[in-house]
C-alpha positions in Angstrom: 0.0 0.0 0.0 1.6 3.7 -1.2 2.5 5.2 1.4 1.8 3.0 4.5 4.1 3.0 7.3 6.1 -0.1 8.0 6.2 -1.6 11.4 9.5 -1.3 13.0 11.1 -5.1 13.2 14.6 -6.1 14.9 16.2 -8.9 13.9 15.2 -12.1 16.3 17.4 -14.9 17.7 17.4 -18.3 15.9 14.4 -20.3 17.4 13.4 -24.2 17.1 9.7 -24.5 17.1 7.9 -27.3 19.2 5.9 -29.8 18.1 3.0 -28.2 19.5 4.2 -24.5 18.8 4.6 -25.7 14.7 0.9 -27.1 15.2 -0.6 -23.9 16.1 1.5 -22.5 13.8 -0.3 -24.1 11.6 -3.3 -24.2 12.4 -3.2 -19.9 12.2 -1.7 -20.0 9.0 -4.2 -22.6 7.8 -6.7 -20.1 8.5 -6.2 -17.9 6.2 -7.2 -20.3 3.5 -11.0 -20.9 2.2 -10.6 -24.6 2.8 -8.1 -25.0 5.7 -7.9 -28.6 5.6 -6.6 -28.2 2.2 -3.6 -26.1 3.1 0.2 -27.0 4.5 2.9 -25.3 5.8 5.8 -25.7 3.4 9.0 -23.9 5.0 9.2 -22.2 8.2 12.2 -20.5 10.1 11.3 -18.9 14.0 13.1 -16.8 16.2 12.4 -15.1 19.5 12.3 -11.2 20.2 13.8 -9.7 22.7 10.5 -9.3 24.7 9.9 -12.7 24.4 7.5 -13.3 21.2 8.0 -16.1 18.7 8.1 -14.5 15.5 7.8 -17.3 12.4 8.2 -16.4 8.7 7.4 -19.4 5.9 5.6 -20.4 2.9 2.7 -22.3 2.7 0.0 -23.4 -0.2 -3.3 -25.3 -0.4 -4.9 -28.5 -2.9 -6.9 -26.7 -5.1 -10.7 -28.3 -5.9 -8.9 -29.6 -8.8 -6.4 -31.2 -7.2 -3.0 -29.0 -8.2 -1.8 -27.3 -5.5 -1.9 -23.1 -5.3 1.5 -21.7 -5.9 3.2 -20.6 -2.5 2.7 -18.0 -0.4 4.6 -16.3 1.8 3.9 -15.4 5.5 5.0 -14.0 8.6 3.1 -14.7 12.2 3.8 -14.3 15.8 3.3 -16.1 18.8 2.5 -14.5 22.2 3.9 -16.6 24.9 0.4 -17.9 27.5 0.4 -19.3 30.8 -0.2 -22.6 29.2 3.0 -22.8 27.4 1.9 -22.8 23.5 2.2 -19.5 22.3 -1.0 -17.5 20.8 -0.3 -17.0 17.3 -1.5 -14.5 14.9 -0.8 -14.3 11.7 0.5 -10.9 10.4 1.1 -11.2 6.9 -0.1 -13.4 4.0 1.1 -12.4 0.6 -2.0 -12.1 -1.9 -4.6 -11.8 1.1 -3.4 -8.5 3.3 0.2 -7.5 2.1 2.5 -8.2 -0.9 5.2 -10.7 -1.4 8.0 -7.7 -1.0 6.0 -6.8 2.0 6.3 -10.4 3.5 9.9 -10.6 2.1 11.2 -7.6 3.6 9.4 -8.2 6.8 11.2 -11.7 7.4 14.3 -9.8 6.4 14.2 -7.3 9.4 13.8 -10.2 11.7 16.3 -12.3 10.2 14.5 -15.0 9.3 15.4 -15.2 5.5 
């Protein structure tokens, strides 16, 4: 979008996802879809802020009707640590639904995830 301000992002130290952490990774990104059973998380590299947040930047696509799959889309989400240990993820960006790829792209970049 012309002239939008972008968010200020710091790079994030290197991060190893849990299994439960990728799950609701997943299951956010999935989201995003119109048929979320249909969609998969492709790549994904995390880090942590320095206030604590998981951030997580990736690609993901979804089985078409038809049976190809959608070509990849990039992402970038982040996980609020809860008391119950599995972060509360929200997903940020999704190239083609509210930002750009060279939005998503350079967003990943700040945080030092590509």
């Amino acid at each position: 979008m012309p002239g939008a301000v972008r968010e200020k992002l710091k790079p994030a130290q290197s991060y190893g996802l849990t299994v439960e952490e990728r799950a609701a990774l997943e299951n956010v990104v999935r989201q995003a879809y119109t048929v979320p059973e249909a969609a998969q998380i492709l790549t994904v590299t995390a880090g942590r802020t320095a206030t604590g947040s998981i951030v997580a930047c990736g690609t993901a696509n979804a089985r078409r009707s038809d049976g190809t799959m959608s070509e990849a889309r990039l992402f970038r989400a982040e996980g609020v640590p809860t008391a119950w240990g599995v972060p509360d993820f929200q997903l940020k960006q999704m190239a083609a639904a509210n930002a750009s790829s060279i939005e998503v792209y350079a967003a990943c970049r700040d945080l030092g995830l590509v």
